[in-house]
C-alpha positions in Angstrom: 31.7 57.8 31.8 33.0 59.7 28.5 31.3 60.0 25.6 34.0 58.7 23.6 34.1 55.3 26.0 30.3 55.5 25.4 30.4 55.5 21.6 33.4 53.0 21.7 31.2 50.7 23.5 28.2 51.5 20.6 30.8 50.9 17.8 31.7 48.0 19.2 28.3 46.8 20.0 26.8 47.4 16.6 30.1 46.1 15.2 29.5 42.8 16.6 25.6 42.9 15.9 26.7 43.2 12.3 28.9 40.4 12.5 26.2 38.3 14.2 23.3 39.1 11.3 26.0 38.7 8.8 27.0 35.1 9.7 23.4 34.3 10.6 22.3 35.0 7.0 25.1 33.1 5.7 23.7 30.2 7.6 20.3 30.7 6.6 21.6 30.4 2.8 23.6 27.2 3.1 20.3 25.6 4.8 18.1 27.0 2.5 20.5 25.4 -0.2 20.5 22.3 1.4 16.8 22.1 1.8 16.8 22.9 -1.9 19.3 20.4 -3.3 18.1 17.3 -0.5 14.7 17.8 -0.6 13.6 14.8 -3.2 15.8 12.4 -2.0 15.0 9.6 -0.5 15.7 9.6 3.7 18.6 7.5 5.0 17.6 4.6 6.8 19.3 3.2 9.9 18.7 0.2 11.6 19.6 -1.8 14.2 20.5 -5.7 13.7 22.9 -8.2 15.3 26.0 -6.5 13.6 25.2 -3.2 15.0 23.5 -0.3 13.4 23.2 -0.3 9.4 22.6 2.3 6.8 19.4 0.7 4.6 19.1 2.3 1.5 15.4 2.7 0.7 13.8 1.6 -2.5 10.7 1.8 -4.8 7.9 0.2 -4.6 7.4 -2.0 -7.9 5.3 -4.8 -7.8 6.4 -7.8 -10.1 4.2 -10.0 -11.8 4.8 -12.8 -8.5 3.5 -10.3 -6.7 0.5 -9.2 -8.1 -0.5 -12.8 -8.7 0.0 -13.2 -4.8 -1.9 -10.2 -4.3 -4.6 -11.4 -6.3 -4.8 -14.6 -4.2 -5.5 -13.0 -0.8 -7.8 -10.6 -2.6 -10.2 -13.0 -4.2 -9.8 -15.7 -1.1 -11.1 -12.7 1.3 -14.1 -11.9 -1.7 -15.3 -15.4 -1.6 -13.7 -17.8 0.6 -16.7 -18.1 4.0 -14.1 -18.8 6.0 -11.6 -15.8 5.3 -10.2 -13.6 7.9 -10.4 -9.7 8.1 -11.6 -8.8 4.4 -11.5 -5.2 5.0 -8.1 -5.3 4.5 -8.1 -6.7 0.8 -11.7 -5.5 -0.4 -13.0 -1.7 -1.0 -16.7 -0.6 0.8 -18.5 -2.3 -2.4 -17.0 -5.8 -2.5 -17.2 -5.8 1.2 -21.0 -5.1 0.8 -21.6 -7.7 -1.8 -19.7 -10.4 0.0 -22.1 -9.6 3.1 -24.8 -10.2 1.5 -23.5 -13.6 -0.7 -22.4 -15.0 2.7 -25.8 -14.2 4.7 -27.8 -15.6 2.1 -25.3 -18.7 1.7 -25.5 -19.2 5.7 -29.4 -19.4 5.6 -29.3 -22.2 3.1 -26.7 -23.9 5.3 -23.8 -23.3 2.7 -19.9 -23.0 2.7 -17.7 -21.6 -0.1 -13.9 -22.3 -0.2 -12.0 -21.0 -3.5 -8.7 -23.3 -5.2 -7.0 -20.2 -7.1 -6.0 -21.8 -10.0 -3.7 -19.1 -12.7 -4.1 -15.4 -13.3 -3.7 -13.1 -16.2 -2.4 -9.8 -15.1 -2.3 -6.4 -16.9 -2.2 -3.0 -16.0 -4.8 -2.1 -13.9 -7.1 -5.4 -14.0 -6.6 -8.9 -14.5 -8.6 -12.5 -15.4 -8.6 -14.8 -12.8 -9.6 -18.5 -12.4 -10.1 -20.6 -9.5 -12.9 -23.2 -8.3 -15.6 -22.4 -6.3 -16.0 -25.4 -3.9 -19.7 -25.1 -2.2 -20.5 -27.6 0.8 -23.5 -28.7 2.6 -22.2 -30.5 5.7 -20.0 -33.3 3.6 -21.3 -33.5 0.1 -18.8 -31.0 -2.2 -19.6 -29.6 -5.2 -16.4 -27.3 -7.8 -17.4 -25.1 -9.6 -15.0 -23.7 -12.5 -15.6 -19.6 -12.0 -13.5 -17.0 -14.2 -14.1 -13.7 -13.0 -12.9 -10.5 -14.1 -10.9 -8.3 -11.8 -10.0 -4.6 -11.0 -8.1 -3.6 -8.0 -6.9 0.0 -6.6 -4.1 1.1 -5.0 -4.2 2.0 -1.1 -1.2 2.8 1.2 0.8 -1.0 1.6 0.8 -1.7 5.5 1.6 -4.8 7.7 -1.6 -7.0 6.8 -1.7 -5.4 2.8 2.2 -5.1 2.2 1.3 -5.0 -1.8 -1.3 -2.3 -1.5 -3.9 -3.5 -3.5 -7.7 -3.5 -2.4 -10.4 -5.4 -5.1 -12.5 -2.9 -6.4 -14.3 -4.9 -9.0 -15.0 -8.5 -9.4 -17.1 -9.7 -12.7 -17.9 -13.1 -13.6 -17.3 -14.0 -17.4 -19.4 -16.3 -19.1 -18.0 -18.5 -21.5 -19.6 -18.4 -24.8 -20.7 -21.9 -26.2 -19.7 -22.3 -30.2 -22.8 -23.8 -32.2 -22.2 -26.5 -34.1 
């Protein structure tokens, strides 16, 4: 072999090594432009339906005034309905605790509690709800007309809590009696 095959295989070589780091920087740019331009948007969403596969464009989470009044619903119903199903969903580790204990000490005396939700007053971050209290002992009913005062938090919205709202605080207010 001659030394100038030998450094025309090196120029060549190093020629296309520099061609090869060039273009791989170039590519390294354009991604990391991409990744800074795309990276707030929201992803693209395809799904699969009868028609074929569809595009879904995604979109935020508000929560109108229906449903936080819905939300409300399922959330006092699992505070103080006896017969509600899976309250860990709609109540935080404190509610949960205090409906425990309400329900243990209403089984001893024999006692069931339904609620009738009945309207709701919504604002920011709590709300005034009324609904009846219907206690039973075997057949004999007795309603009871309960307004309670109610703050909720927000947890991460899943299949059994799409609005993803959990009760935090639930205070009964007494109505004040005007003297005649």
């Amino acid at each position: 072999m001659r030394f100038s095959s030998a450094v025309d295989s090196l120029t060549k070589e190093n020629q296309f090594l520099r061609f090869s780091v060039k273009s791989l920087t170039f590519t390294s740019l354009i991604l990391a432009l991409t990744v800074i331009f795309l990276h707030d948007r929201s992803p693209v969403v395809v799904e699969r339906s009868s028609r074929g596969l569809e595009i879904v464009k995604m979109s935020e989470l508000i929560r109108s005034e229906n449903d936080l009044e819905l939300a409300l619903r399922l959330m006092i119903k699992a505070r103080f309905d006896s017969e509600s199903i899976s309250s860990e969903v709609f109540l935080s580790n404190r509610q949960l605790e205090l409906k425990n204990l309400e329900q243990k000490e209403m089984k001893s005396r024999g006692l069931v509690q339904n609620i009738v939700f009945r309207k709701a007053q919504v604002s920011k971050e709590e709300a005034i709800v009324e609904f009846d209290r219907i206690l039973s002992i075997g057949e004999i009913r007795s309603a009871l007309k309960t307004t309670v005062k109610v703050a909720f938090e927000e947890t991460e919205p899943n299949e059994l809590n799409p609005y993803g709202l959990k009760l935090a605080l639930a205070v009964p207010l007494e109505k004040k009696e005007e003297k005649k």
